[in-house]
C-alpha positions in Angstrom: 178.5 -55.2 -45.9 178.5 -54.0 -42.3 181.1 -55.9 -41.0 181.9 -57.7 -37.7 180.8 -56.3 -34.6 184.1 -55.4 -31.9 182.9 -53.8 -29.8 179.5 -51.9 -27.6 179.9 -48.5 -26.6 177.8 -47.1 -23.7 175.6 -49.9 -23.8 174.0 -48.3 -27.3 176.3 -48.2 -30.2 177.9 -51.3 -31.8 181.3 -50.6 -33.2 182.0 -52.4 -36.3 184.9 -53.1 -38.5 184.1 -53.7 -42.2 186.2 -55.2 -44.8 188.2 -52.5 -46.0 188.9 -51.4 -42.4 186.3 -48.9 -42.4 185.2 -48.0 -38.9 181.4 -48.3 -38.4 179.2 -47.0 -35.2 175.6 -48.5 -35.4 172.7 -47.2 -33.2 171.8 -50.5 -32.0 168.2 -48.5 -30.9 167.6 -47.3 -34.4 168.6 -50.2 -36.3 166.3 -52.5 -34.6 163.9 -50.3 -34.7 164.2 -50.4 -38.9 164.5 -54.3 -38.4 161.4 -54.8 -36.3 159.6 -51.9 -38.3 160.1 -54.1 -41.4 159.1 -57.2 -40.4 155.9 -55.9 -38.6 155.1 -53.9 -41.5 155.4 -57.1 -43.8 153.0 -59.0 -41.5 150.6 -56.2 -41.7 151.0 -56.5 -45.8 150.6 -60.6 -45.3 147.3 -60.2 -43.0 149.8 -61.9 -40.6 150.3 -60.4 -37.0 150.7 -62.4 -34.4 148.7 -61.1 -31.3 150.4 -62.1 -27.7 146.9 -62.2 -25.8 147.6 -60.5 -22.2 146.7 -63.4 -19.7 145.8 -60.6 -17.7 144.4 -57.7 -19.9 146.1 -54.3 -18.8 143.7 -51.5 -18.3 145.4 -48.0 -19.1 143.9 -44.6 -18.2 144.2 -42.1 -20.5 142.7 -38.7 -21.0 138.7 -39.3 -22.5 140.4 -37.4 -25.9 143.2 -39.7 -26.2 141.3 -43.0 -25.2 138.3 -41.8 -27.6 141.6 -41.6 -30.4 142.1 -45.1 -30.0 139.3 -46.5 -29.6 138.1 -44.8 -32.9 141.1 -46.2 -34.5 140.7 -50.1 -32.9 139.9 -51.7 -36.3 143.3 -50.6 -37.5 145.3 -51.1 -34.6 143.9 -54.5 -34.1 145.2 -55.1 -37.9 148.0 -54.4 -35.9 147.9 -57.0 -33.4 146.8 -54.5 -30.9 143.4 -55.4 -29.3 141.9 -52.9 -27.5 138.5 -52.2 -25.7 136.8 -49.4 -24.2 136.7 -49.5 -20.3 134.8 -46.8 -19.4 135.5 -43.0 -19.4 139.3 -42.7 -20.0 140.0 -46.3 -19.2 141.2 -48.8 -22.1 141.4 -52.7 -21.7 144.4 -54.2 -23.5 143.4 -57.7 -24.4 146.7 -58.9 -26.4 149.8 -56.6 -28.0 151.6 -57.7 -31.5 154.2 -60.6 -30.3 157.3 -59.3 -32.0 157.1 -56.7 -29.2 158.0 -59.0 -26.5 157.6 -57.4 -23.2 156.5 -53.3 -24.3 154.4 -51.8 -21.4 150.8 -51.0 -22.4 150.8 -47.9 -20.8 153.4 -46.0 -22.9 152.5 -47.6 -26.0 149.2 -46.4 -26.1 150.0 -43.0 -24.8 152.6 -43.3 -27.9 149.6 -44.5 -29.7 147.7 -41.4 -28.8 150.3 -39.0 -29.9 151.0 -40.4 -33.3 146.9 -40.4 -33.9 146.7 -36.6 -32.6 149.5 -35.2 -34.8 148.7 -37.0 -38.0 144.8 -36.2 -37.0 142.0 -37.7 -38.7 142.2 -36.4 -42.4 145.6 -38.3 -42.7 145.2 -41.3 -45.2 145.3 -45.0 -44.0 148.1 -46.3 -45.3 150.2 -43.3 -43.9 148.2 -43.6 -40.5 148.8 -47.1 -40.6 153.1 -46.8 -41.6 153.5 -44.4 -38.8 151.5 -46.4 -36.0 153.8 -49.1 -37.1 157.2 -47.1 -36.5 155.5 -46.4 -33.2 155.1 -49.8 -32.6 158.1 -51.0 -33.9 160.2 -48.6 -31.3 158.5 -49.9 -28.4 160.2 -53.6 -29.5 163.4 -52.4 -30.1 166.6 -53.0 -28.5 166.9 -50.4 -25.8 170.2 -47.9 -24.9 171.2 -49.6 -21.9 171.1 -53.4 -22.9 174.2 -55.1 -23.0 174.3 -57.2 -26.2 176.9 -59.8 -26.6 179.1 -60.0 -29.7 177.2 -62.4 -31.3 173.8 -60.6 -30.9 175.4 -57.3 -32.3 176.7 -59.8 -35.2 173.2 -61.2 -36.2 172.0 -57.5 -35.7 174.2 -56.5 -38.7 173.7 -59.1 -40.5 169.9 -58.8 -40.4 170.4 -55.1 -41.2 172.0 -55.9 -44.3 169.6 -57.6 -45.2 166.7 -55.2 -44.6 165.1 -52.6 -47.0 165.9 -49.2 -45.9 168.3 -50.3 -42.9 170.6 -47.4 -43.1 167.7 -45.6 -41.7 165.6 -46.0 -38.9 162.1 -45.0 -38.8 162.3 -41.9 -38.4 164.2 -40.8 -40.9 167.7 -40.6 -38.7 170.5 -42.5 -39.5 171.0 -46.0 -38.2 174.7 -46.1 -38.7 177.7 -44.1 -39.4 180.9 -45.2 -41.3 184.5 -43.6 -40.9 187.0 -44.6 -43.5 190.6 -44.6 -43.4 190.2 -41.0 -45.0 187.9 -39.9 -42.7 189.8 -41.1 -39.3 193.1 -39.8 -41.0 191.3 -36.4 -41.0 190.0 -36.7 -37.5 193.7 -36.8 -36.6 195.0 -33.9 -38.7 196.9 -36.6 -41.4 194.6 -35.8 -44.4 
């Protein structure tokens, strides 16, 4: 268990205090970030994404190579909830993004997009393709450094987190939280 939330430090960790007094600092970026990679990743399994269409499809310029990228990968990304079309040269029309997004800015998530496509490249399998386009995704809905979260929101954060798969991670790989026992602050203090 991850505790009760105390505290938020610099607008991007959640302090924590578990049962035994242990002292936790979540990322509140990364940990949402495993959250929201989870549950997209489950509606992807389900054949379930919900698409928010844009009211007013975006168009985004990108380099011809990086718009070509996407545009050769639209089947998957629309399995995504990302519906794209091709707008001419570099140009890209966003017709709808996955919901659990919320508001993520076209622009930087298909430049995001681009990147993830150009360094797995095009001999990558699917399913891998497919896992890391999601963490892409999944970062561009996460809680941001720099939102203030009230105590209740960082509550339901942890709580959500402990009940995720792979939560003490986030995407990435990196940690998603750090615990500091009585051991471990006693130390930090010269006592142990």
């Amino acid at each position: 268990p991850l505790g009760r939330a105390i505290a938020q430090l610099m607008e991007c960790y959640i302090l924590a205090e578990a049962a035994d007094g242990a002292l936790l600092l979540v990322g509140q970026h990364a940990a949402h970030g495993r959250l929201a990679h989870e549950r997209v990743a489950a509606q992807l399994l389900a054949g379930q994404v919900r698409v928010h269409p844009l009211l007013i499809p975006a168009v985004v310029e990108l380099p011809p190579g990086d718009a070509a990228r996407l545009l050769g990968a639209a089947a998957d990304l629309a399995r995504m909830g990302l519906e794209l079309e091709g707008f001419g040269g570099g140009a890209i029309l966003v017709r709808g993004m996955p919901a659990l997004l919320g508001t993520a800015e076209p622009a930087a998530l298909l430049a995001d997009m681009a990147a993830e496509l150009a360094e797995l490249g095009e001999d990558t399998a699917l399913p891998h393709r497919l896992d890391s386009a999601v963490a892409r995704l999944a970062c561009h809905g996460s809680v941001r450094a720099g939102r203030r979260l009230t105590l209740p929101e960082m509550d339901a954060l942890l709580r959500a987190m402990e009940a995720t798969p792979r939560a003490a991670t986030c995407s990435h790989g990196r940690p998603t939280f750090l615990r500091l026992g009585a051991g471990d602050l006693a130390r930090l203090f010269g006592r142990g």
